[in-house]
C-alpha positions in Angstrom: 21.2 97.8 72.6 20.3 93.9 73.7 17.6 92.4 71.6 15.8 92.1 74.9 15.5 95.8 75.0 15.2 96.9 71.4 11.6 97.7 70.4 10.5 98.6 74.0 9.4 101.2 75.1 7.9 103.1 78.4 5.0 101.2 80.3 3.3 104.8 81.1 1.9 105.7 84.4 4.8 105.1 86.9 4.7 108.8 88.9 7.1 110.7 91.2 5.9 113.5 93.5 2.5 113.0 93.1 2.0 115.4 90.2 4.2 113.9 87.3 4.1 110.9 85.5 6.0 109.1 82.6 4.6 108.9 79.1 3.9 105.3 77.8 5.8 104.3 74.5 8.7 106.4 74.7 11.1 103.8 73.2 13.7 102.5 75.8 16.7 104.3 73.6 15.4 107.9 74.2 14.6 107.1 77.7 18.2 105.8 78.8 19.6 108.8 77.4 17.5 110.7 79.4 18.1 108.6 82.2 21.9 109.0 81.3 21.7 113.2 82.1 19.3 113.0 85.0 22.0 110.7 86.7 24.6 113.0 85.5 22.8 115.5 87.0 21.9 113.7 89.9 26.0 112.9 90.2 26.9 116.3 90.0 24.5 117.9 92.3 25.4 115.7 94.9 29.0 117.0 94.8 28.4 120.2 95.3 26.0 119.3 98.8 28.5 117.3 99.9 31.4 119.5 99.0 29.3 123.3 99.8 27.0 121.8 102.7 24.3 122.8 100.1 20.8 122.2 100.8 19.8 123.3 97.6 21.9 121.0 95.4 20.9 118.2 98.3 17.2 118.8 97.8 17.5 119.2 93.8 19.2 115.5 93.7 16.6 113.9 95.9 13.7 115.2 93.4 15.5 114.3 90.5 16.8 110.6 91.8 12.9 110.0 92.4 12.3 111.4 88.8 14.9 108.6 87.6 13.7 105.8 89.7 10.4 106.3 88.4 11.9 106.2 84.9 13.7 102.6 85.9 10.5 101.0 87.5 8.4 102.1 84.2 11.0 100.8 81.9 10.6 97.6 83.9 7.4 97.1 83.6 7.6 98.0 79.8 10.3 95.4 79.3 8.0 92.9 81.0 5.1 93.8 79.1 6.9 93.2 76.2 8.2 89.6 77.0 
């Protein structure tokens, strides 16, 4: 981890969906490997709607990519508050 990143954690309050909301001062290691399996996720349900026509899968990786942009933009503004 860059010494720009090490010691900071989650700004809290960036939301997705209107009902959920990310925690502040979740330190930034936990939440890339978080981020990590949500985009793994994200990856592999987008396979299968492109490969099965699925609407399901399609639908599931659309909620959870604006789970994990959430995640980036609050990790952002953590990083900034920390400079």
């Amino acid at each position: 981890m860059s010494d720009e990143t090490n010691g900071a954690t989650t700004a809290g309050g960036e939301t997705f969906l209107e009902l959920f909301q990310i925690r502040p001062d979740i330190p930034f290691d936990h939440a890339f490997e978080e981020l990590s399996v949500l985009l793994g996720c994200i990856r592999h349900l987008t396979r299968e709607a492109e490969m099965e026509g699925d609407r399901q899968a399609g639908s599931a990786a659309r909620i959870l990519s604006d789970f994990a942009k959430a995640l980036i933009n609050d990790m952002e503004r953590g990083r900034s508050r920390q400079r």
